[in-house]
C-alpha positions as CSV (number, residue, x, y, z in Angstrom):
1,X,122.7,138.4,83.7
2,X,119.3,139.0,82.0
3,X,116.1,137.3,81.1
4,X,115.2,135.4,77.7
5,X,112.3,136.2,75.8
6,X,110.5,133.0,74.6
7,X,107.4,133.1,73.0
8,X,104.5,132.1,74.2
9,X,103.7,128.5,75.6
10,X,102.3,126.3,78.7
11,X,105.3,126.7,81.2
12,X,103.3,127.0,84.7
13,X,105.1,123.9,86.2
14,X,104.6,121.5,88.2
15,X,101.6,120.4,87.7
16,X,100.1,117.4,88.9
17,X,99.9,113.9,86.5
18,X,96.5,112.6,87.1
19,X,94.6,109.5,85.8
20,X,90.8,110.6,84.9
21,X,88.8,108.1,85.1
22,X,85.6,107.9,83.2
23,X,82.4,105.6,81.2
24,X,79.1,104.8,82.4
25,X,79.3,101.4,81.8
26,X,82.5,98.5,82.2
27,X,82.5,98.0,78.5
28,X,83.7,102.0,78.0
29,X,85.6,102.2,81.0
30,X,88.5,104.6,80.2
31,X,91.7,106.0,81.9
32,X,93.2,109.8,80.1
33,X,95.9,111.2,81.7
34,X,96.3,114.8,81.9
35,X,98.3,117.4,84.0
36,X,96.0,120.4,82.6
37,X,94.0,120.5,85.5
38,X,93.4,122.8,88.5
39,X,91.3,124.6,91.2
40,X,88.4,126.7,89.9
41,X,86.9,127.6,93.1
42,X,86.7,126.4,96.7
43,X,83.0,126.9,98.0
44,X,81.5,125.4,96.1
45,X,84.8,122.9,95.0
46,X,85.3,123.0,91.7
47,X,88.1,121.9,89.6
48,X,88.4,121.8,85.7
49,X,90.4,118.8,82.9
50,X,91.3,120.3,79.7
51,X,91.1,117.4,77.0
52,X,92.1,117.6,73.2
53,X,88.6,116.3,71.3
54,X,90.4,113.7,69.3
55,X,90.7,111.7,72.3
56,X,88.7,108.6,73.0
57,X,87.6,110.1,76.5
58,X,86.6,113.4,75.4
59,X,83.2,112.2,73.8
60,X,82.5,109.9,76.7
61,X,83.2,112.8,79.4
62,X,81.1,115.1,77.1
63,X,77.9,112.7,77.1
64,X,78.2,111.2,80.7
65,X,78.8,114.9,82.3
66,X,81.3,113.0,85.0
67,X,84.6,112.0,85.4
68,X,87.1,111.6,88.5
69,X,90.4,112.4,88.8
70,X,92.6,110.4,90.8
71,X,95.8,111.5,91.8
72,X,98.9,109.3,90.9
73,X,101.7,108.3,92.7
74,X,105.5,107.4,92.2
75,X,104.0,104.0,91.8
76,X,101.2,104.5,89.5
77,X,104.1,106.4,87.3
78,X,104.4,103.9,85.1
79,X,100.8,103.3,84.3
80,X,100.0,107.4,84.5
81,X,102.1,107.8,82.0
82,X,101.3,104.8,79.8
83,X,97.6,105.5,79.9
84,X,98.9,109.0,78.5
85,X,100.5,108.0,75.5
86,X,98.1,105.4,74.3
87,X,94.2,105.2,73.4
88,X,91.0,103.7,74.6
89,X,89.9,103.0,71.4
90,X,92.6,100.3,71.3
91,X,93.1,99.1,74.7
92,X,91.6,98.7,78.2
93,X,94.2,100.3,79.9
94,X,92.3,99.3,83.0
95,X,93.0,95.5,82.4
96,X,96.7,96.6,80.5
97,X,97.6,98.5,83.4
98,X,96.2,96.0,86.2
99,X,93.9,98.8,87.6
100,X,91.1,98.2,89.7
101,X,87.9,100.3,88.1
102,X,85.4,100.6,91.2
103,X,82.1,102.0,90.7
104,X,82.2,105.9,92.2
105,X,79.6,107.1,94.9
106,X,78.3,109.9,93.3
107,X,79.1,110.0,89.7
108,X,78.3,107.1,87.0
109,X,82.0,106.3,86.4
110,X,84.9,104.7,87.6
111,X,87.1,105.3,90.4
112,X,90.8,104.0,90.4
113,X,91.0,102.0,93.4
114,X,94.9,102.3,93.4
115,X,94.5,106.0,93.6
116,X,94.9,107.3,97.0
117,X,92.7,110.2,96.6
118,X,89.6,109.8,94.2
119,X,87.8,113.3,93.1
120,X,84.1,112.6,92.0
121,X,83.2,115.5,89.4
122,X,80.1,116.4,88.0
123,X,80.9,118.6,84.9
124,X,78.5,122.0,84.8
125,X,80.2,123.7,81.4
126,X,82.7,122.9,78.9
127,X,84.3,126.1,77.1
128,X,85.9,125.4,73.7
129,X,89.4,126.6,73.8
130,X,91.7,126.3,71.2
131,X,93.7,122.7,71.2
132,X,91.5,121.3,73.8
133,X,88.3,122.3,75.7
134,X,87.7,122.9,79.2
135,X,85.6,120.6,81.2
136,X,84.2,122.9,84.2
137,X,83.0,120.6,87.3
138,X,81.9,120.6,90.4
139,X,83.6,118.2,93.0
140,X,80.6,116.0,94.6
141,X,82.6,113.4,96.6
142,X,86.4,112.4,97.6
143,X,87.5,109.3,98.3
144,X,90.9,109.2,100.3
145,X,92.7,106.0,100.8
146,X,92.9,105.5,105.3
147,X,96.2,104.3,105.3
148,X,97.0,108.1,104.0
149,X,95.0,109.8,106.8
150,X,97.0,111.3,109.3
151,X,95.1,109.9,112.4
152,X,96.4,113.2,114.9
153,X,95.0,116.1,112.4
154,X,92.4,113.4,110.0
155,X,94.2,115.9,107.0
156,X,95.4,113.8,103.9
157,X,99.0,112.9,104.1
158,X,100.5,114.1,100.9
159,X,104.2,113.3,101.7
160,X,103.0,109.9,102.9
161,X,101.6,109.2,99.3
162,X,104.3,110.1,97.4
163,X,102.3,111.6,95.3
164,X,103.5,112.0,91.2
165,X,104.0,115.5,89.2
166,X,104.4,116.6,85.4
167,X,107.4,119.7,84.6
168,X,107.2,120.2,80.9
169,X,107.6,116.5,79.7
170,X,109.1,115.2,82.9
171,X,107.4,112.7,86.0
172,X,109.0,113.9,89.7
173,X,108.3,113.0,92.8
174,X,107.1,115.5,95.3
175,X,109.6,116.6,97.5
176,X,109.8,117.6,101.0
177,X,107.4,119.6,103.0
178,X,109.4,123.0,104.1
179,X,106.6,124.7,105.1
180,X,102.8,125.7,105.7
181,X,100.3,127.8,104.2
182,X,100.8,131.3,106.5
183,X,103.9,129.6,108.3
184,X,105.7,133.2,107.1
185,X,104.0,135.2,109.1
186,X,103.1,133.1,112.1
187,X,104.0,134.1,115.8
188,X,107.0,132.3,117.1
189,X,106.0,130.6,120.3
């Protein structure tokens, strides 16, 4: 038993499938989804979307300096991925998808009222890459759906959600919790 070498690609997986939302206005109201995405930095919270600049959203993210990204669900797969494969410039995926656009708190764009977790980001750099370019941002609001709220600890339910992830071409469910961050090295009681 050995290892296979295989050149080299994008294989960090899971990742998470999210709908960015984005447009300053209803008329350019757009949906992109993308699963390169991640944690920059946690004081002060930022997060970074790396888009291909032939998409319809890349201009309108690069002009407004916002965007949020709201996390997906196994219900929203259908949509999450739909919004994926085809283009603003063709459709309103809100109206194709039945999505509810709601104006953000913070940001001038969109929120996805179906989301049950709404990141409001406020984009401070975007670094050309290679196939895409990464849009830097710092995370100015969150909006969590209350029926997700886990009224005992007031910390986001995430197996409640059901929330949806992206392995190399694949949608998945999350799957059970089997433990905490430090839960390895805490004191038995």
């Amino acid at each position: 038993m050995g290892k296979v070498q295989w050149k080299p690609g994008t294989l960090i997986y899971p990742l998470p499938a999210l709908m960015v939302s984005c447009g300053e206005n209803e008329a350019e109201y757009n949906v992109l989804t993308v699963s390169w995405t991640g944690t920059i930095c946690s004081d002060p919270a930022m997060c970074y979307i790396s888009v291909r600049k032939s998409r319809h959203s890349y201009d309108i993210i690069k002009r407004s300096g916002c965007f949020v990204l709201n996390l997906t669900t196994e219900d929203m797969a259908f949509a999450t991925d739909w919004c994926g494969v085809r283009s603003g410039k063709d459709y309103n995926k809100f109206s194709e998808m039945k999505l509810t656009p709601k104006k953000a708190q913070c940001v001038n764009a969109p929120i996805i009222e179906e989301s049950p977790l709404n990141i409001e980001c406020e984009v401070v750099e975007i670094k050309e890459l290679g196939t895409h370019d990464m849009f830097i941002a710092k995370v100015v609001n969150i909006q969590a759906d209350d029926k997700y709220i886990n009224p005992e600890t007031d910390a986001f339910d995430l197996e409640a959600a059901k929330l949806l992830a992206y392995s190399h071409g694949q949608y998945y469910g999350l799957g059970r919790k089997i433990g905490k961050f430090g839960w390895s090295v805490q004191k038995k009681k």
